[in-house]
C-alpha positions as CSV (number, residue, x, y, z in Angstrom):
1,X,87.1,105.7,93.4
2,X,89.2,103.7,90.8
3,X,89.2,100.0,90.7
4,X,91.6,97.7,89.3
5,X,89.2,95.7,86.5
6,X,87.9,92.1,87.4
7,X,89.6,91.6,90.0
8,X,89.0,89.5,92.8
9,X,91.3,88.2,95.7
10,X,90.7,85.2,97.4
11,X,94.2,84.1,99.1
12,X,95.6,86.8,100.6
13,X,99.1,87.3,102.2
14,X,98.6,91.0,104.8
15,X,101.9,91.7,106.4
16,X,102.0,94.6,109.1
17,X,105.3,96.4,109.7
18,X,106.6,97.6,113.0
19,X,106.0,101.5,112.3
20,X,102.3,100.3,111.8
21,X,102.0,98.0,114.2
22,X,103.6,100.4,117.2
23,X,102.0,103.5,115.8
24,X,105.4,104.8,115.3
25,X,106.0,104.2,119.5
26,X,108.3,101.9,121.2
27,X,105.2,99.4,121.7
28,X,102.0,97.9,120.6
29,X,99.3,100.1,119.8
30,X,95.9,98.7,120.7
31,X,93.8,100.8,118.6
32,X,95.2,100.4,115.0
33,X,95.9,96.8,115.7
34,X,92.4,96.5,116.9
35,X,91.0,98.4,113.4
36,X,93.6,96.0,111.6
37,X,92.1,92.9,112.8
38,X,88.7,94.1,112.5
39,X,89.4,94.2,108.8
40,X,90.8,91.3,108.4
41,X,87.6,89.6,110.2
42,X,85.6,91.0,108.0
43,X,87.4,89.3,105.1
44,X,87.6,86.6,106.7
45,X,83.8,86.7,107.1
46,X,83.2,86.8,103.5
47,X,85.0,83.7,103.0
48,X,88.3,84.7,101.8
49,X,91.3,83.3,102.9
50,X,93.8,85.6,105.0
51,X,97.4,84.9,106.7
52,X,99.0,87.5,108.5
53,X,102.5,88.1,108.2
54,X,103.4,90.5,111.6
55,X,106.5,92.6,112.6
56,X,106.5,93.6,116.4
57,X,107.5,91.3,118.5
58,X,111.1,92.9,119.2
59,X,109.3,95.5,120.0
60,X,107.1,94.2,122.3
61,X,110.2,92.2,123.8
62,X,111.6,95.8,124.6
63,X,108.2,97.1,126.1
64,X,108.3,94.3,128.4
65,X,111.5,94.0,129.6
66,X,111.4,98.2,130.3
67,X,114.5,99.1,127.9
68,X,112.0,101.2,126.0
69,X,114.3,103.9,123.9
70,X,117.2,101.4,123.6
71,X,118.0,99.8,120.7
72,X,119.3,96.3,120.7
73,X,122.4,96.1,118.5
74,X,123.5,92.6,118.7
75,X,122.0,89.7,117.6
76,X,121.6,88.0,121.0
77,X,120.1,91.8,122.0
78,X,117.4,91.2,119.4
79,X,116.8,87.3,119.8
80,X,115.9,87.9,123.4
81,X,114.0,90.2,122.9
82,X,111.9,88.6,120.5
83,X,111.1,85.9,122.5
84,X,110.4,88.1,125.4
85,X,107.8,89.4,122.7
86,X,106.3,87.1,120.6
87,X,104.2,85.4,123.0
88,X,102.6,89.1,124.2
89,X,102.1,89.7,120.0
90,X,100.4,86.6,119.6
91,X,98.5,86.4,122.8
92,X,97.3,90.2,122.3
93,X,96.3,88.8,118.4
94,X,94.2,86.0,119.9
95,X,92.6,88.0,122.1
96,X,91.9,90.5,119.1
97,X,90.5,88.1,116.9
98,X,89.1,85.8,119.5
99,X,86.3,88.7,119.7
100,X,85.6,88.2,116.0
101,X,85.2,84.5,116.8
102,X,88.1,83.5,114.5
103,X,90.6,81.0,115.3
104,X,94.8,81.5,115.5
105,X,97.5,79.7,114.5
106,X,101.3,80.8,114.8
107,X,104.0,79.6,112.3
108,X,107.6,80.9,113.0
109,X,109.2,80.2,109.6
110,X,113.4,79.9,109.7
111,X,114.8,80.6,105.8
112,X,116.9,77.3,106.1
113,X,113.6,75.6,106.9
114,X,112.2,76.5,103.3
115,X,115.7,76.1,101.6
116,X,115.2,72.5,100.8
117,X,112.4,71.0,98.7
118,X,110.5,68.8,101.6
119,X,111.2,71.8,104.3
120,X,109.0,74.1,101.4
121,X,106.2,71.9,100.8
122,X,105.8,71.1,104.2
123,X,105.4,74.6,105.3
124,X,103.4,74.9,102.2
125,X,101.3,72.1,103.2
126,X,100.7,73.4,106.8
127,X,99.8,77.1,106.1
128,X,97.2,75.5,103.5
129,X,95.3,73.2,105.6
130,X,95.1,75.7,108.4
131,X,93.4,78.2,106.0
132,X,91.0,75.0,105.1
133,X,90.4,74.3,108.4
134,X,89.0,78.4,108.7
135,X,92.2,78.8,110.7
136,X,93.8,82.0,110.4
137,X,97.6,82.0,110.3
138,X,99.9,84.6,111.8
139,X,103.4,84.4,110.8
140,X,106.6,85.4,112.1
141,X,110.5,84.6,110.9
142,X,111.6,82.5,114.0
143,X,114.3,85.0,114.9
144,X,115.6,83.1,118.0
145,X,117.5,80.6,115.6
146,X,117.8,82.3,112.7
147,X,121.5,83.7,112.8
148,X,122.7,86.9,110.9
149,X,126.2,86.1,110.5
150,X,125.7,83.0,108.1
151,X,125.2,84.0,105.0
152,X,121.4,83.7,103.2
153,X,120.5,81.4,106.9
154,X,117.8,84.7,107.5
155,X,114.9,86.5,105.7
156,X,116.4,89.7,107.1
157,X,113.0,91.8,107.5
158,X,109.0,90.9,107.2
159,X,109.2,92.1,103.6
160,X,111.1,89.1,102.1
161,X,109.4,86.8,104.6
162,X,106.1,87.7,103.4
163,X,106.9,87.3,99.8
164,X,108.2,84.3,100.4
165,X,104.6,83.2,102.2
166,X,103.0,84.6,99.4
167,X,105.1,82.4,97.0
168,X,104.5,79.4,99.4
169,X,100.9,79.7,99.7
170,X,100.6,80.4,95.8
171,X,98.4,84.1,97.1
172,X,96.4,86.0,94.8
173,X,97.4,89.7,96.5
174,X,100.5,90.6,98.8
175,X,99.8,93.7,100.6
176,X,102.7,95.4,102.3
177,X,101.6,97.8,105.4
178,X,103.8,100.2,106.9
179,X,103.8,103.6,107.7
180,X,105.0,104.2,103.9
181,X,101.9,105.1,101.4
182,X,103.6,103.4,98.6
183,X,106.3,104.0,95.7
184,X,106.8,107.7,95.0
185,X,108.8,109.4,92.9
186,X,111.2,111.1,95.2
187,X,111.2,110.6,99.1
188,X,108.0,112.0,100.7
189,X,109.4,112.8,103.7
190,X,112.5,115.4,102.4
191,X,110.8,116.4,98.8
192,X,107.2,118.1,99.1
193,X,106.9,117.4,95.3
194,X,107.0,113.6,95.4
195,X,104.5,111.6,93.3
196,X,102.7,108.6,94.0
197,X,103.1,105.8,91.6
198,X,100.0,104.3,91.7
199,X,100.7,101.4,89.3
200,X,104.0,99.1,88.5
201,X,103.9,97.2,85.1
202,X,107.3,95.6,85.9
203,X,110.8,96.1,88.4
204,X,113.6,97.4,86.6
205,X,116.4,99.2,87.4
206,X,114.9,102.7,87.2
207,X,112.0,101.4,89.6
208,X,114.8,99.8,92.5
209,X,117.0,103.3,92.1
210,X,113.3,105.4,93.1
211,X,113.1,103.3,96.1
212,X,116.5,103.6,97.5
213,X,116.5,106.0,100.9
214,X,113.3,105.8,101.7
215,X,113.2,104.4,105.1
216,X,111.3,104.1,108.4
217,X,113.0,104.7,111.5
218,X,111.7,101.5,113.4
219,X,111.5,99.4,110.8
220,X,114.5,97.0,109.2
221,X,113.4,97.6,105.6
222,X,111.9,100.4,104.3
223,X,111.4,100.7,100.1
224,X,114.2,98.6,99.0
225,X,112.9,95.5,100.8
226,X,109.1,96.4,99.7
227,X,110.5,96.0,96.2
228,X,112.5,93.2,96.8
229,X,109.7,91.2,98.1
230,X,107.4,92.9,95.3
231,X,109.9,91.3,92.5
232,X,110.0,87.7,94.1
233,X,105.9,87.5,94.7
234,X,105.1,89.4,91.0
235,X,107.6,86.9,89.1
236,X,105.3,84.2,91.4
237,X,102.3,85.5,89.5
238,X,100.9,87.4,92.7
239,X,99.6,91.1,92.3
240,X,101.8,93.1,95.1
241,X,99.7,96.7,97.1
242,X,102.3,98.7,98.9
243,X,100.2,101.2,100.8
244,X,99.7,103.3,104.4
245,X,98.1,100.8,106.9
246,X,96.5,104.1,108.4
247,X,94.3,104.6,106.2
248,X,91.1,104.1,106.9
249,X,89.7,100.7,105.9
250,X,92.6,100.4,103.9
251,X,92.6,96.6,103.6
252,X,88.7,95.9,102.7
253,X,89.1,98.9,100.0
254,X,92.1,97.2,98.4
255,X,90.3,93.6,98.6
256,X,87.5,95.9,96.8
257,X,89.5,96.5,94.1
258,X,89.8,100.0,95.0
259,X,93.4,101.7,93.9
260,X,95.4,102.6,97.3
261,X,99.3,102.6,97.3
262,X,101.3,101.4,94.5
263,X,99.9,98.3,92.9
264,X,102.5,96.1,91.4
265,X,101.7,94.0,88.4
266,X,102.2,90.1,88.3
267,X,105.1,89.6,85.5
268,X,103.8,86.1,84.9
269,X,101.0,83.6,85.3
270,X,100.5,81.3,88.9
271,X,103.8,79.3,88.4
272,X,103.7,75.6,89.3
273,X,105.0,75.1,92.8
274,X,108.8,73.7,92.1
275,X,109.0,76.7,89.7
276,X,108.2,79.1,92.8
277,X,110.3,77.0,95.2
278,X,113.5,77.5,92.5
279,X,112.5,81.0,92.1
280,X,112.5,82.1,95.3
281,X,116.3,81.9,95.8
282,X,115.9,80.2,99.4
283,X,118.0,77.5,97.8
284,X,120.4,79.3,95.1
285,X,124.0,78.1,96.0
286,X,125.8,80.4,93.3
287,X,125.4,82.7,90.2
288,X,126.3,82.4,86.5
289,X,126.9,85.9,84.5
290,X,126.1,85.7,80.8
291,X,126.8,87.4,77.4
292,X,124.4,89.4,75.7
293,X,123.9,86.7,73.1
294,X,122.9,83.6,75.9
295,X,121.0,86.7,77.7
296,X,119.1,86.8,74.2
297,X,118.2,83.2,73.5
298,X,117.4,82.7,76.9
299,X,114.4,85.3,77.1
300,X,113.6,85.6,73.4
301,X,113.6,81.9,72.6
302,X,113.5,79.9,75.8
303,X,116.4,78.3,74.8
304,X,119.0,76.2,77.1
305,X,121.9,78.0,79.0
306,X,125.0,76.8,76.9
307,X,128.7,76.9,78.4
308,X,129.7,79.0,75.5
309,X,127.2,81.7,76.7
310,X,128.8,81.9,79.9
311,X,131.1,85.0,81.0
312,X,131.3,84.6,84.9
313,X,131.0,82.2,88.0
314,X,130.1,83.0,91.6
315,X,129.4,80.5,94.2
316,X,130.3,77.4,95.0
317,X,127.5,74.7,93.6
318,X,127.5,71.5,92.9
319,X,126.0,69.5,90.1
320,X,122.1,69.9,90.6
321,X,122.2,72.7,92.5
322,X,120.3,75.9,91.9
323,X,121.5,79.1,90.3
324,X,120.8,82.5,89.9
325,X,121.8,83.4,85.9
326,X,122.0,87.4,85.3
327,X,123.0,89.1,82.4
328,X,126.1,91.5,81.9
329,X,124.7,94.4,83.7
330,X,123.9,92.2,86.8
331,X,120.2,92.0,86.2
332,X,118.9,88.6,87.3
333,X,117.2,86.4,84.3
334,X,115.8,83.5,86.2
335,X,117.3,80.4,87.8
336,X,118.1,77.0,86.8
337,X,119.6,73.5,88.0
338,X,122.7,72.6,86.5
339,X,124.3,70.0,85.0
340,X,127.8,70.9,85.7
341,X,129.5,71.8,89.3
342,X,131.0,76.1,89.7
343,X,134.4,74.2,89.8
344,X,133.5,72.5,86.0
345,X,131.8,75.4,84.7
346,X,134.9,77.5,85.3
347,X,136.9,75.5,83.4
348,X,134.6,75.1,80.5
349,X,132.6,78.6,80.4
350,X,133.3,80.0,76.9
351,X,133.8,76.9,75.2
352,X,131.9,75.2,72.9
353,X,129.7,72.3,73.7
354,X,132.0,69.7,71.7
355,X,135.1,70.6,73.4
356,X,132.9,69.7,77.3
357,X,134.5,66.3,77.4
358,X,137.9,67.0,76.2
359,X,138.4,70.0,79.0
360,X,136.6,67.9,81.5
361,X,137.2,64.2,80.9
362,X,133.4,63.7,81.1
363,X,130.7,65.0,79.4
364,X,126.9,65.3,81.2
365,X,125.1,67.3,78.4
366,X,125.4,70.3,76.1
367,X,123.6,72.3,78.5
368,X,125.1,73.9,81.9
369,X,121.4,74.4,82.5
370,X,118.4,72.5,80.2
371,X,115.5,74.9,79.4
372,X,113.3,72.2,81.1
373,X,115.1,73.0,84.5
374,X,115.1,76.6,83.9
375,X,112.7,79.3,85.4
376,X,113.1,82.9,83.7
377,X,111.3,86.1,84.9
């Protein structure tokens, strides 16, 4: 048995996917939800502090409502249906934990509830004095309102969402169970010879190209979205455990230290909370593409983001709004507030910081984005 050394994690973010949750069926499976919980008890027991983050209720929904073997296409399809099933989910997690006498709160989080400053730190506020109070929080994307078809308005699977808990609640550990084991080095399920990964220093591009195709068939995301939400909560400075929720004990061993799944590496220390709300990209209105030489003094010497570095505007933004800055190759930087407005910085990206007011008429700094309002990974 291998353990990760000195470690110890006191806030924890567990999020159970549907394959997990339904036992690869079209419902709720009692007995590994049951052996879920009991883990999570037992944490709780020891004093740490737990939210659960829990796919199922569309599922459930459909178990209910007797159109097991369907599949919902729309989005009104899968809106009813979870809230046909959320109040079965939570009712059958009250009852679980209930037993353990441990108290349940739900929280259905929207993404444009968290895209604005107060909407964050109230959620933030919430989640934490529920877990002062000893309450246990389970958390669900409020799927009813949330709406597909406007851009960025959902968290699109329980992956993002609990990253983005993780970065709310400023957790020590995200641990992502599904029916997956964990990163490997070809997909499992078609190549005999796959290796696990047991350990992620850092996300690159050779890291996101190993996840792609390996999916579960119930399940919105499968590898892609475990890394996505493993990139936001490791830039966060959160350790992220991708692992096979059937394995025995598998929570209390990971809390133990002990190495199950793919550990991912924090990238960076606990970041002060408006850093985690910027980073999160719930409130990004646009993206800035920069030259190799911006790309440089930006990571190398924490410098500011100057127009003259600046290749290629996405988005429409306005002056203070947040933005995603990538490099050349498309590989995200960071994000920053800017000074200028898409519409401004498309007339003066590539120029020198002299020439700002002559192009514009009006001058509001040197820098698109000051390296005090910048976050980089």
């Amino acid at each position: 048995m291998s353990k990760e050394p000195n470690q110890r994690y006191q806030r924890m973010v567990v999020k159970f996917g549907t394959g997990l949750v339904t036992g690869g069926s079209d419902h709720l499976n009692p007995e590994i939800m049951s052996g879920l919980v009991a883990q999570v008890a037992r944490l709780h027991e020891q004093g740490r502090e737990i939210i659960v983050v829990s796919s199922g209720a569309i599922a459930s929904g459909r178990h209910r409502l007797g159109l097991s073997g369907k599949k919902a296409g729309s989005i009104p399809d899968k809106q009813v249906l979870a809230a046909v099933g959320q109040s079965p989910l939570m009712n059958f997690y009250d009852s679980l934990f209930s037993q353990h006498h441990i108290t349940v709160a739900q929280a259905l989080l929207a993404k444009a509830d968290l895209s604005d400053r107060a909407g964050y730190l109230n959620a933030r506020n919430t989640l934490l004095a529920l877990l002062e109070l000893r309450v246990l929080p389970i958390v669900n994307e409020n799927d009813v309102v949330a709406v597909d078809e406007i851009k960025e308005a959902r968290f699109g699977d329980n992956d993002n969402l609990s990253a983005m808990v993780a970065n709310l609640v400023d957790a020590d550990l995200l641990l992502i169970l599904s029916d997956i084991a964990g990163l490997f080095t070809a997909d499992p399920r078609r190549n005999t010879r796959a290796e696990l990964i047991p350990r992620v220093e850092k996300i690159d591009a050779g890291i996101e190209k190993l996840a792609a195709g390996t999916t579960s068939s119930l399940a919105i995301g499968g590898m892609v979205t475990k890394i996505e939400a493993a990139k936001l909560a490791t830039a966060s400075g959160t350790a992220v455990v991708v692992a096979d929720g059937r394995e025995p004990e598998v929570i209390l061993r990971i809390a133990g230290g002990e190495a199950v799944g793919t550990l991912f590496l924090p990238t960076t220390s606990k970041l002060e909370s408006r850093q985690r709300w910027m980073l999160s990209g719930l409130c990004t209105r646009g993206k800035l593409m920069v030259d190799s030489g911006a790309a440089t003094a930006l990571k190398k010497r924490r410098g500011s983001l100057l127009a003259a570095g600046i290749k290629q505007v996405s988005g429409r933004f306005e002056q203070g709004d947040i933005v995603n800055i990538s490099d050349a190759e498309g590989t995200r930087l960071g994000c920053g507030m800017t000074n200028y407005s898409s519409a401004d910085i498309e007339i003066i990206k590539g120029a020198h910081s002299g020439e700002i007011a002559t192009l514009l008429g009006h001058d509001y700094g040197s820098e698109v984005v000051h390296r005090n309002n910048l976050v980089l990974l």
